[in-house]
N, C-alpha and C positions, 0 to 999 in steps of 0.2 A: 504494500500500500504506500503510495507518495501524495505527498499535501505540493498543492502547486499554487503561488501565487499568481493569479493573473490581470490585467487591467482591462477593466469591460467598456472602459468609458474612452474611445480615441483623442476626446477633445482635452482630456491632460496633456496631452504631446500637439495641439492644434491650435491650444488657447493662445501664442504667440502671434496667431492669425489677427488676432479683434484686438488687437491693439495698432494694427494700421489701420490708415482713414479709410481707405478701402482694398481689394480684392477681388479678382476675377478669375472664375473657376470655371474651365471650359472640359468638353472631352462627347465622345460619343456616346457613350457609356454611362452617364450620370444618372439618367433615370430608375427612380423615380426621386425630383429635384427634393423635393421635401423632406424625405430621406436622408439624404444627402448630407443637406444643411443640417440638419438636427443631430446626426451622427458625430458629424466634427466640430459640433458647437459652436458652429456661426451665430455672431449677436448684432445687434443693433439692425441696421435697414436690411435686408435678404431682398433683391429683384430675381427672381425667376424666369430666364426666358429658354422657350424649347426653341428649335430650329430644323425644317423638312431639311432629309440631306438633299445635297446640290448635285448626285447624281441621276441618273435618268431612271426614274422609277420601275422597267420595263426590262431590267439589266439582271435582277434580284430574284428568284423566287424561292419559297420557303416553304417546304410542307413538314407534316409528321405522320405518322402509322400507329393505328391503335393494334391491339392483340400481343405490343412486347414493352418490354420495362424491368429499369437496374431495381426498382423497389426494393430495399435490403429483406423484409418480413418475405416478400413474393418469392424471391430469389432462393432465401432460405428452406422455403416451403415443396416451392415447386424446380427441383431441379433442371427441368424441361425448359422454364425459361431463358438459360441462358444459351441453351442448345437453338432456341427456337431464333433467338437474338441470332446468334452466329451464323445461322442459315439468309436470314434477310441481310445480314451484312455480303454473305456472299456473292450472295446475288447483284448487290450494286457492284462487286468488285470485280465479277463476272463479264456484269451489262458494262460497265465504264472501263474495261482492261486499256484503252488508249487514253484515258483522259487521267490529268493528274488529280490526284483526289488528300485530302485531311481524313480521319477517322479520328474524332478526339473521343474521349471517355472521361467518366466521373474521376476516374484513380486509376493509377497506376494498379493498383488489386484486380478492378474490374477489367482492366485494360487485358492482362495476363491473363485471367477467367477466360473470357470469351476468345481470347488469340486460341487457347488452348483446344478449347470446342469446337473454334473455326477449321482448327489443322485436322483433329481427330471425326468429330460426330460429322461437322458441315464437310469437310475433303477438302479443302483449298489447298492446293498449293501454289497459290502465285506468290510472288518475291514480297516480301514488306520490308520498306523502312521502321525502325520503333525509335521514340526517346523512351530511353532507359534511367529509371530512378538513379540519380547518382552519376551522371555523366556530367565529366566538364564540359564548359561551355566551347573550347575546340571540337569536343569528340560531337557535341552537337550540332557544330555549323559543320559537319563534313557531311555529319547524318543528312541537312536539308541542303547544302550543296549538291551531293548524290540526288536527292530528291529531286533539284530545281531542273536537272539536266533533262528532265522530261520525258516523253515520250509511255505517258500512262504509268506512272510509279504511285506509288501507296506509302503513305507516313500513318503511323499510329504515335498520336500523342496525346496530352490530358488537358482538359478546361483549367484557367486558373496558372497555366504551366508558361515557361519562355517563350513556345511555338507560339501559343492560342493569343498572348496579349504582347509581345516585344516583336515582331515579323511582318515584313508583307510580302506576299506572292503575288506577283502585279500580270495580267494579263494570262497566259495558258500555261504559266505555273501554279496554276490551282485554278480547276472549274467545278470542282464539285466538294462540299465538306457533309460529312455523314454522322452523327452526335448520337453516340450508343450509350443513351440513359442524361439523366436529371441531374447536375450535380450539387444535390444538396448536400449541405456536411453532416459528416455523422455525429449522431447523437450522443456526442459526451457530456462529460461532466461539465466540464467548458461550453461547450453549445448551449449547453440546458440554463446553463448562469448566465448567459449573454440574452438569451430570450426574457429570461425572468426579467433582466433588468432592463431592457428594450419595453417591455410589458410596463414595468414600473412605472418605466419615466416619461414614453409616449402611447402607452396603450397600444401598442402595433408589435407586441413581442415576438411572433411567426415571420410577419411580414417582412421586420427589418435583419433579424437575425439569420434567416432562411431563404425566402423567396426573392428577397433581392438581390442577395450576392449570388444566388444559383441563376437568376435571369441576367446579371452582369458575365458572368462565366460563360451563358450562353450567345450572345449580343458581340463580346468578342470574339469569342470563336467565329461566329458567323460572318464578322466584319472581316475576316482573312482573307474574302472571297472578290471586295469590291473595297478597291484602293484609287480608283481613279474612273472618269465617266466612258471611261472608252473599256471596262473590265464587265464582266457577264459571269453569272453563278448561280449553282441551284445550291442551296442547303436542306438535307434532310435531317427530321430529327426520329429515332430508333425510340421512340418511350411516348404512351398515352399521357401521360401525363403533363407533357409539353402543353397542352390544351387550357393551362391553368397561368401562360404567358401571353394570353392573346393582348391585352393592356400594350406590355413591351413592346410586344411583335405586331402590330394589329393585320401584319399581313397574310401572317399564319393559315395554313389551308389543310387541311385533313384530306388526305388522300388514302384512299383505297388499296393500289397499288402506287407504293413511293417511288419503284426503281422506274416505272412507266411517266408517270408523272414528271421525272428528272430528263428521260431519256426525252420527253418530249419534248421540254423545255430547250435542250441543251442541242438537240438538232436544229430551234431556229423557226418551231410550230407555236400554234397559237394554244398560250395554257393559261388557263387564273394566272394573271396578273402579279406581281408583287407591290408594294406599298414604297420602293424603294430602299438603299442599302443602310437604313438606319437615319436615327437624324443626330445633331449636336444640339450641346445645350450650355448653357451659359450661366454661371451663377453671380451675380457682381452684389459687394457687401458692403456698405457705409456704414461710416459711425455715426 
């Protein structure tokens, strides 16, 4: 048993912020603004502004597949689930064998899980790239080096991780990114005390503790795909549960068959729409 001190409150280390006249907090990813502010304990005047991104809406499209999910209880219960995951990943890797494609995952645990099921239950054997827990940052730029050189290569890497938020793959180094599960964090002791106190102090203990850092995880990874207006990408996401991001995402589309869906998109046919590759948002703070 270990006792672990930890700091639930970020705006100890941010309150240096409000003490300039003002501040301006930009990014893709800030959503949801309110959040945001309240997390880092911005005080005095807060302006919120959102902003559509400025690429061509029409570039983007985003679906998910209900019938699979990393659900830790599900996973644990139903074996089958991650065999079943493994198979519909195949399938896109199958369908897209010439297009460069992302596969992020909740964890590195879950990441290994399914790689494992892919080889054995699902039969894959096509080549993959992996980030591997514990690789220097050489051994990984050779990893997406190798990756960039194209011509239909596969990278497996995790939301939250150096690929999904420090990288761009601009143009047909990356047309398709494929999101096998939710990543929400696990249920620790730490987790459970950061909700409670999110709970305490603005009544939104799930929301802020949970749902927005796993829709921020997701939001980047997805932004790997459209780095400039002249770039095109389908992102799928592998977990029913995606369903509970449409706010974020509002472009989100539930499909049927995802690898159909993709393939139709990415040939250049007419599919549901996307809403665009995300928007920026801007937070500026006076005293």
């Amino acid at each position: 048993m270990a006792i672990v001190a930890a700091c639930l409150d970020p705006s100890v280390t941010t309150a240096a912020l409000n003490r300039y006249h003002s501040t301006v907090h930009f990014s893709g990813t800030l959503r949801p603004l309110r959040q945001y502010a309240d997390a880092i304990g911005l005080e005095g005047e807060v302006v919120l502004e959102d902003f559509p991104s400025p690429f061509p809406q029409e570039n983007l499209f985003i679906c998910y597949e209900k019938g699979v999910s990393t659900r830790y209880e599900l996973i644990r219960k139903d074996p089958e689930m991650l065999i079943a995951m493994a198979r519909r990943l195949r399938a896109h890797l199958e369908t897209f064998s010439g297009v460069n494609k992302i596969v992020f995952f909740p964890s590195f645990n879950i990441m290994n899980e399914i790689l494992e099921r892919l080889r054995n239950a699902a039969g894959y054997g096509g080549e993959i790239i992996r980030e591997e827990r514990g690789m220097t940052q050489r051994e990984l730029m050779e990893a997406v080096e190798t990756f960039r050189e194209g011509g239909g290569k596969t990278l497996f890497s995790v939301m939250g991780g150096r690929v999904s938020e420090g990288m761009d793959f601009p143009a047909r180094d990356l047309e398709l990114v494929i999101i096998c599960g939710i990543p929400y964090p696990k249920p620790t002791a730490r987790n459970k005390a950061q909700i409670s106190y999110y709970e305490r102090r603005f009544g939104r203990g799930w929301d802020y503790a949970v749902h927005t850092p796993a829709a921020r995880k997701i939001l980047q990874a997805i932004g790997r795909l459209i780095r400039s207006e002249h770039d095109r990408g389908a992102a799928v996401i592998l977990d029913e549960r995606a369903s509970a991001f449409r706010e974020e995402i509002p472009s989100l589309t539930l499909c049927e068959d995802s690898v159909e869906a993709a393939k139709t998109f990415l040939s250049g046919k007419n599919v549901t729409p996307s809403e665009g590759g995300g928007t920026g948002s801007i937070i500026s703070q006076r005293d």
